[in-house]
Phi, psi and omega in degrees: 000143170300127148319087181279136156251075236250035153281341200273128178258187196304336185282346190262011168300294167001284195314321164276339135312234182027298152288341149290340101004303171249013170260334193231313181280010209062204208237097174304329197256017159283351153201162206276163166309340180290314220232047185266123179296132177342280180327332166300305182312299174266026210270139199310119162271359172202180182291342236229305168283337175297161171233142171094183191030042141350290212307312178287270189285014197270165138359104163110309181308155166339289175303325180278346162283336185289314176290331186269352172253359188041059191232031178306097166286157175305139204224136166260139186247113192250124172202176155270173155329105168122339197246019144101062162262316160335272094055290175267323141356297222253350155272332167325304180308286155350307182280306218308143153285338194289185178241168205232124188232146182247102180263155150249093194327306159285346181258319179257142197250146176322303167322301206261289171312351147276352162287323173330280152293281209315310185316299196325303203293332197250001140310296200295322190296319194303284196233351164077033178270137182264131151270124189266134196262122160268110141318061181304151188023076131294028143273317189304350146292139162311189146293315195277348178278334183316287152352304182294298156355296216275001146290326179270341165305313177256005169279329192144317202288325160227153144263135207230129159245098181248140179257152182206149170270321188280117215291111205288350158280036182221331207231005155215161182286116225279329175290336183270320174316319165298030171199001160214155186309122185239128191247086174284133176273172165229117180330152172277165188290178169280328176303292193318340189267319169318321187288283184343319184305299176289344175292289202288002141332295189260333149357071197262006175272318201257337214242220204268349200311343227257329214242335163103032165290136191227156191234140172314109203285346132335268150001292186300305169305305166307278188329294184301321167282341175307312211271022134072023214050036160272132180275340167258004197268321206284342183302305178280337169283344173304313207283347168279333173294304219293324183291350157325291212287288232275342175292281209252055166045013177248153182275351162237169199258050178308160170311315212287351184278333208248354166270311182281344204270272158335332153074043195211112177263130167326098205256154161318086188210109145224121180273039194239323183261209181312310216283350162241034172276306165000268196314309222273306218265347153307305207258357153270009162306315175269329177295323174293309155317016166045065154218081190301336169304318148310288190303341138322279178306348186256340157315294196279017202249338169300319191291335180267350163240047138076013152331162174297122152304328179277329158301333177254335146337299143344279174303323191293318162336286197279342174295322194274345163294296219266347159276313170273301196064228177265007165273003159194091184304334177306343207269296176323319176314286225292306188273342164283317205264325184279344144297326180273336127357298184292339151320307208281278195314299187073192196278094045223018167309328203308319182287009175262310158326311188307316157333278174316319185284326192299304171326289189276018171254336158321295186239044147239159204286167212240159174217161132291003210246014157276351159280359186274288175314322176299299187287357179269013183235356142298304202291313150004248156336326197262294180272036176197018163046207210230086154335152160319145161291150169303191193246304155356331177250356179279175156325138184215351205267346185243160180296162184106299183342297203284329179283338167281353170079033172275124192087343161316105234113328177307113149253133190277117213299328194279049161229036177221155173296116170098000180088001190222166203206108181300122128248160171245153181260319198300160157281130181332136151081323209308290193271103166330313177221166160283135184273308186274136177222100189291104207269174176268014179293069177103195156347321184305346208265332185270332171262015168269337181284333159237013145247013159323300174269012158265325176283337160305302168286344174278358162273340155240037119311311258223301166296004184289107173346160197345054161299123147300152157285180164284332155290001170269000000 
């Protein structure tokens, strides 16, 4: 737990914002706030001005009580790019008494970070003030540079904040993740961004307010769906639109400024309406018509106006059970694995797993009946309700079982040849029909041929002259 000290005055907080500022954020004071990239300017000075991580910051929660008490543990901050893990460092700073030193995982190397700790240590021993070391991309340390930490992590001697885009169970060493607080971020919403849009619209110390720009409620959407809930991504297009604007003598913030600002032209996309049921429902048109080029184009026309990657992700999931299915079981592998890709990576690496699933789902050959199948043993199970299990299939495993006569009868398949054995499973009464009907498709074509003869024999089981069931 953080050491308070309330000998430490107000200049040395400062002081440590200031170093975060110019250690991690460049040097302010080597140029003035005008001529700072926007996204620099207007970046939140307090909790009360952050946007976004409810989840994290509302009121009551944990971290903003930790932070408003100045009681910070070591923390890992997990996010995308863009969605204020810096940014909330950089309100750390601003409050903590401790003192706050800010590294970047690319620019510094382990010598300077034992300069660092050692510094830390004969502070703390000194004046009994604790030092918070912040990590900008701390996956970018190795393991053995990791490694160097978790003595000092865990004696005391720092609270280590490290940010990361990356899944610190995969990209950090499992003993310093076990010794810190891990804090998942969430892209901001298109609102959250929106709101941002306007702060720095109207802003006239830090952000645009100064010159009278009104931005186009087009404009305002297009920034905001671009920029993919990165708060710096729709922030510099704003500031290329508006200089944009300011180029050609105008007072607003038109689309076609905010397509060039952005360098992302606005497409017939809205996801809420027609155009995106449209896409979504062509390209799984095509992929069951076996045309990857289509289902290819309409994939990239969701990634460029700024879909959900996990919504087509989604679809891909469900597409390749209910169109392939069992004539290539690989194609669910394939299309899962390419969900969980959009988790690991994200966006805009993502887009080639989707791709690769889009491909193979595209040409591998297709069956329906496992969706056939399911609703026709839905409809079933609805209108004839859940006969008894046979008594033979039941639970044997509690005192009692046997005496009630449960399993009795079971035969166990792997003591018979090929592994199988005719009995019966269905319940009295339970089917109308066969529910699974196994197409001549693919892979499908090998499990119709056995099962033909598992069903052949359980029907002259099921026909042997005075034969008992199995359940009796």
């Amino acid at each position: 737990m953080l050491c308070y000290n309330p000998g430490v005055s107000a200049r040395k907080r400062s002081g440590a914002s200031e170093a975060l500022s110019g250690s991690l954020f460049g040097k302010p004071e080597m140029r003035s706030p005008a001529h700072m990239p926007l996204a620099a300017r207007i970046r939140p000075r307090s909790l009360d001005e952050f946007l976004g991580q409810e989840h994290l910051l509302a009121p009551g929660k944990g971290l903003r009580q930790a932070i408003e008490q100045d009681q910070i543990p070591s923390s890992i901050f997990w996010g995308p790019a863009g969605c204020g893990k810096s940014t909330l460092a950089h309100i750390i700073a601003a409050r903590t008494a401790a003192h706050f030193e800010p590294y970047s995982a690319v620019t510094s190397g382990l010598p300077e970070m034992r300069r660092v700790i050692a510094s830390a240590a004969r502070r703390r021993s000194a004046t009994g003030q604790q030092a918070i070391l912040f990590i900008d991309e701390i996956h970018r340390f190795n393991k053995a540079q990791q490694d160097a930490f978790l003595p000092h992590v865990e004696n005391g001697t720092i609270i280590l904040i490290g940010s990361t885009t990356e899944n610190p169970f995969f990209s950090i060493i499992s003993p310093l993740v076990s010794r810190c607080r891990l804090f998942t971020f969430e892209p901001l919403t298109e609102q959250h961004v929106e709101t941002l849009i306007q702060r720095a619209l109207e802003d006239k110390e830090r952000g645009l307010g100064g010159p009278g720009l009104r931005l186009d409620e087009d404009a305002l959407h297009h920034l905001s769906e671009m920029s993919n809930g990165d708060a710096r991504i729709a922030l510099n297009g704003l500031e290329s639109a508006a200089m944009l604007a300011r180029s050609a003598g105008k007072k607003v913030i038109t689309l076609a400024l905010a397509e060039e600002g952005m360098q992302k032209r606005a497409l017939e996309y809205d996801r809420d309406q027609d155009s995106h049921y449209d896409t979504i429902s062509a390209f799984i048109k095509s992929m069951r018509g076996s045309d990857p080029d289509a289902a290819l184009h309409y994939l990239a026309r969701m990634l460029k106006a700024g879909e959900d990657p996990r919504f087509i992700a989604r679809r891909l999931v469900v597409h390749a059970a209910e169109d392939v299915g069992m004539a290539d079981p690989i194609a669910l592998l394939v299309a899962t694995a390419a969900a969980h890709a959009v988790e690991y990576v994200g966006l805009p690496e993502a887009r080639i797993p989707l791709a690769e699933a889009t491909i193979y789902i595209a040409t591998a050959p297709k069956s329906n009946s496992v969706i056939t199948a399911i609703g026709s043993a839905m409809e079933d199970v609805e209108k004839r309700g859940a006969p008894p299990v046979p008594r033979h299939l039941r639970d044997t495993a509690y005192p009692g079982a046997q005496r009630l006569g449960h399993g009795e009868g079971y035969l166990y398949p792997h003591n018979f040849p090929e592994g199988f054995v005719p009995q019966q499973y269905m319940p009295e009464g339970a089917a109308s029909k066969t529910y699974y009907q196994p197409s001549e498709h693919g892979l499908e074509k090998e499990v119709a041929r056995r099962l033909q003869r598992w069903r052949s024999l359980r029907r002259g089981q099921r026909e042997q002259p005075g034969r008992e069931p199995a359940d009796d």
